[in-house]
DSSP file (Angstrom, degrees, kcal/mol; ACC not computed):
  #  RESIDUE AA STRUCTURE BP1 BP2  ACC     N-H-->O    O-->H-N    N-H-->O    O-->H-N    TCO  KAPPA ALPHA  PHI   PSI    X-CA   Y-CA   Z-CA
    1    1 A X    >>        0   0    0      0, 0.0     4,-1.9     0, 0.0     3,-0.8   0.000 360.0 360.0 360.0 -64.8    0.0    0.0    0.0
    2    2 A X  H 3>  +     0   0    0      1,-0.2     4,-3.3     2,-0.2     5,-0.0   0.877 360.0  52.2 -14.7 -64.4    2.9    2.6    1.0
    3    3 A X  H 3> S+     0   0    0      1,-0.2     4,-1.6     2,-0.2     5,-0.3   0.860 110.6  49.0 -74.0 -28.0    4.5    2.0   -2.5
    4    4 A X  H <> S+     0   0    0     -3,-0.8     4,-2.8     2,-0.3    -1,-0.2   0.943 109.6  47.7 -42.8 -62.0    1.1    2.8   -4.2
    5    5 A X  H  X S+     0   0    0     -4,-1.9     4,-2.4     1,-0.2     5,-0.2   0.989 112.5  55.5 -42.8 -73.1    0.6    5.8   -2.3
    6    6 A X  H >X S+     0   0    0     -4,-3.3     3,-2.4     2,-0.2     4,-2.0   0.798 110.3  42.0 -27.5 -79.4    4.5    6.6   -3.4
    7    7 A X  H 3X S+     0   0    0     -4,-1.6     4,-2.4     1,-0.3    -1,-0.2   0.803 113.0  52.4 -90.6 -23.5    3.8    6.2   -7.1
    8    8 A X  H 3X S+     0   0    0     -4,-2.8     4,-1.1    -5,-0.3    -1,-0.3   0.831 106.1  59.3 -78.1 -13.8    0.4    8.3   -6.8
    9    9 A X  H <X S+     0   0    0     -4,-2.4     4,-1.4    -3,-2.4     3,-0.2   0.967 111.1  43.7 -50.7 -70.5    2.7   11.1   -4.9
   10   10 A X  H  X S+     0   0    0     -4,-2.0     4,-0.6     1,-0.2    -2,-0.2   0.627 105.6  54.3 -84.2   3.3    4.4   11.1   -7.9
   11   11 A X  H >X S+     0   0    0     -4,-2.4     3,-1.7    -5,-0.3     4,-1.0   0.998 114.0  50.9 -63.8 -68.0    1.7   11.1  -10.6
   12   12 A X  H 3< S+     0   0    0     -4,-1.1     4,-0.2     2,-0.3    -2,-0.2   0.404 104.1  48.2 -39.6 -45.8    0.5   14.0   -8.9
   13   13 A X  H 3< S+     0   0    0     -4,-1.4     4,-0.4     1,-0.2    -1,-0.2   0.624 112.1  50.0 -95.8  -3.0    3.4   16.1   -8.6
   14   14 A X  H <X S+     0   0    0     -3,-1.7     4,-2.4    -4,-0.6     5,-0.3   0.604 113.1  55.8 -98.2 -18.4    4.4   15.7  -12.6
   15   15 A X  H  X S+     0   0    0     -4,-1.0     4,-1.3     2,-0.2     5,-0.2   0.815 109.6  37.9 -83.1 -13.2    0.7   16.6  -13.1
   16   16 A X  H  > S+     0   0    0     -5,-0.2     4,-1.9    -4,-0.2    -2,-0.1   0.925 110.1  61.3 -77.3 -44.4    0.6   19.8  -11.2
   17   17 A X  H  4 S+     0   0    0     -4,-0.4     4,-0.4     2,-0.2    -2,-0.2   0.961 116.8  34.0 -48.1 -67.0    4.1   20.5  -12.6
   18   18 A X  H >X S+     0   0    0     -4,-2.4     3,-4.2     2,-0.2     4,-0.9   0.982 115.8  56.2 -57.3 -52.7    2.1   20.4  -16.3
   19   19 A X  H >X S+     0   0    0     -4,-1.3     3,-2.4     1,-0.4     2,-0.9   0.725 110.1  41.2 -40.8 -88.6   -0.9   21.7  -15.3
   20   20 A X  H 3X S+     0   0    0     -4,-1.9     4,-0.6     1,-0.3    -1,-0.4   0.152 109.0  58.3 -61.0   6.5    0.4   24.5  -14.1
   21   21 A X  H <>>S+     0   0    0     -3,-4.2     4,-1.7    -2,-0.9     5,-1.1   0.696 112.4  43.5 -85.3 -47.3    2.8   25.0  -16.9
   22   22 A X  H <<5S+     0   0    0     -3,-2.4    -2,-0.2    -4,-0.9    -3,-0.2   0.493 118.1  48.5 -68.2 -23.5   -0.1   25.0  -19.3
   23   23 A X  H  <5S+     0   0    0     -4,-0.8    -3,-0.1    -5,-0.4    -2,-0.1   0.935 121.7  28.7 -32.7 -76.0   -2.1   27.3  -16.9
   24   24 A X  H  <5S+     0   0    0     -4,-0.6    -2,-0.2    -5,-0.1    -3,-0.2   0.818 136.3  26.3 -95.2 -55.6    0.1   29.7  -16.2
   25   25 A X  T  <5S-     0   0    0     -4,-1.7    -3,-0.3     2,-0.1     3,-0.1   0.859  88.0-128.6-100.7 -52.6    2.4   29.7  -19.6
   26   26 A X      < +     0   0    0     -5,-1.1    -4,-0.3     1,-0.3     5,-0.1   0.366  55.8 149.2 116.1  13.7   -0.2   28.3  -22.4
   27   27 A X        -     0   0    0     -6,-0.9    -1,-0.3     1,-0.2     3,-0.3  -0.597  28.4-169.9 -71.7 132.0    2.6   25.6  -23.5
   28   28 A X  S  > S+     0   0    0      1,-0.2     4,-1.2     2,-0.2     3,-0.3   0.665  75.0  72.1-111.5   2.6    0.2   22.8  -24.6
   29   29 A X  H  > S+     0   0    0      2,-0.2     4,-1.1     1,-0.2    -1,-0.2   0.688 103.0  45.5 -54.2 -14.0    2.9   20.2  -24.9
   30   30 A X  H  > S+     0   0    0     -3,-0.3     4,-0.6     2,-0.2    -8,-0.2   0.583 105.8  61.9-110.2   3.2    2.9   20.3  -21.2
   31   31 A X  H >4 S+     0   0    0     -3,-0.3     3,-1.1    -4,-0.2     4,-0.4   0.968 104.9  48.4 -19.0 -84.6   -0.9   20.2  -21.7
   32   32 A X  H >X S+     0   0    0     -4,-1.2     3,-3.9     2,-0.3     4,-1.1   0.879 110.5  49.6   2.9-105.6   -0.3   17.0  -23.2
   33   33 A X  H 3X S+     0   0    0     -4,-1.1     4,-1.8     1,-0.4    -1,-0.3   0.620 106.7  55.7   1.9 -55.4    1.8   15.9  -20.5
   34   34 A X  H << S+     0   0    0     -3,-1.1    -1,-0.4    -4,-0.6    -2,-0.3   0.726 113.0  35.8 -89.3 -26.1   -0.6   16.8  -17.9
   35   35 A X  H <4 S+     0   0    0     -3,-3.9    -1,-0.3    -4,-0.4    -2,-0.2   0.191 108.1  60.6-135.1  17.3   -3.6   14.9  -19.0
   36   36 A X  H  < S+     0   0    0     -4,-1.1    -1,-0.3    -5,-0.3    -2,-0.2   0.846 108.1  50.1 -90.2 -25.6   -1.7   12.1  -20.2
   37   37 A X  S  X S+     0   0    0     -4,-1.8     4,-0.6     2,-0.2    -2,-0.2   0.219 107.6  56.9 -33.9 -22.6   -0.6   12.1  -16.0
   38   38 A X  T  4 S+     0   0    0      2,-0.2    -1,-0.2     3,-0.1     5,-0.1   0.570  99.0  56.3 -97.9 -23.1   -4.2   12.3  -15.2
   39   39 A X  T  4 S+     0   0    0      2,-0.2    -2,-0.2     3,-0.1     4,-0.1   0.561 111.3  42.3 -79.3  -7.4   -4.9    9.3  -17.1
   40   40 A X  T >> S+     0   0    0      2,-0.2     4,-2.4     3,-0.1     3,-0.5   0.732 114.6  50.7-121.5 -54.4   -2.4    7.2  -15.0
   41   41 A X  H 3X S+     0   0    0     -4,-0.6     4,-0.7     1,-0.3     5,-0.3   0.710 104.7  56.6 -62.8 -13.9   -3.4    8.7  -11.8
   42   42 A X  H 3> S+     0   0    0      2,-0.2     4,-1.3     3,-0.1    -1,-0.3   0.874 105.3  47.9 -85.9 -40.0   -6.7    7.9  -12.7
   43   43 A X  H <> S+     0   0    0     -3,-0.5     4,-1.4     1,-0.2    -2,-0.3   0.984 114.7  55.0 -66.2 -56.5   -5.5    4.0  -13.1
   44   44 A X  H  < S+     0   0    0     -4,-2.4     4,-0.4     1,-0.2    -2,-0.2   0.732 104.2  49.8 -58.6  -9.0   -3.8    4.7   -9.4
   45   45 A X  H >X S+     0   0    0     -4,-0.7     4,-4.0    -5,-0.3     3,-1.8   0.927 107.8  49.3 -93.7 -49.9   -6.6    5.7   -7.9
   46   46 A X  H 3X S+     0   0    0     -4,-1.3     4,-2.2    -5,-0.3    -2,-0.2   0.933 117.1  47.0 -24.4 -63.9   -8.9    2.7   -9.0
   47   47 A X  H 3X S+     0   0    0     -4,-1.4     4,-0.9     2,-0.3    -1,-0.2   0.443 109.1  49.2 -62.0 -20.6   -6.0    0.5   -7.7
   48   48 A X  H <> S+     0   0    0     -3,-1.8     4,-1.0    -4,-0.4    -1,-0.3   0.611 115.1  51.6-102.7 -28.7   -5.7    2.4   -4.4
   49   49 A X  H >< S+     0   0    0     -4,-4.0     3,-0.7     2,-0.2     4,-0.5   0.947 112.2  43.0 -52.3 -47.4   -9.8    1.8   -4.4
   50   50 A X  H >X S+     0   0    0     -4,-2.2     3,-1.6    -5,-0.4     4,-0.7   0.763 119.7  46.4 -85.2 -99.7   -9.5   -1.8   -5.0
   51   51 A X  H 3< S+     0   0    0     -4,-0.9     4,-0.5     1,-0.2    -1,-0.3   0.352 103.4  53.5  37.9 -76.9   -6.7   -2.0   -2.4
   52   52 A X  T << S+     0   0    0     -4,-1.0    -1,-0.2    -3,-0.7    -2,-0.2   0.016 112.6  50.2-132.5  -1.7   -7.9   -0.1    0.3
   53   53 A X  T X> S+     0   0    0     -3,-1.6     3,-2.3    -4,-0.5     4,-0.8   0.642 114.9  48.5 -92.7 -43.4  -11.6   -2.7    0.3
   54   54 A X  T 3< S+     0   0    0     -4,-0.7    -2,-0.2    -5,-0.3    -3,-0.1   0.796 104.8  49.5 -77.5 -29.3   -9.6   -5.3    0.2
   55   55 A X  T 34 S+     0   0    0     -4,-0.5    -1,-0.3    -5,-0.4    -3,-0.1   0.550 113.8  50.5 -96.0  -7.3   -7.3   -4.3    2.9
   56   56 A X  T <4        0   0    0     -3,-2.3    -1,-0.2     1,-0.1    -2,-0.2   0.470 360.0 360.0-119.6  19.9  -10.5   -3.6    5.4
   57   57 A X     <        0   0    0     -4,-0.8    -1,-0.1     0, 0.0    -2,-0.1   0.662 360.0 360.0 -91.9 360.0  -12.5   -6.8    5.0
């Protein structure tokens, strides 16, 4: 569970990093970036769901 948490830390912090590069600056390659980052945090979160039933039954 720890190392899950870990890898969703770091989905997280390369998606803010785009986001807010595309925000702030209008680069949409880090657009790009950012919601390809959401799509993989979106697979951790599922995983940290499934997980996190499993871990209180």
């Amino acid at each position: 569970m720890k190392e899950l948490l870990e890898k969703i830390e770091a989905a997280y912090a390369a998606f803010k990093t785009d986001a807010t590069a595309q925000a702030e600056n209008g680069n949409k390659a880090a657009g790009t970036r950012a919601r390809k980052a959401s799509l993989e945090l979106e697979k951790l979160m599922k995983e940290f769901r499934k997980t996190s039933i499993e871990a209180s039954k």
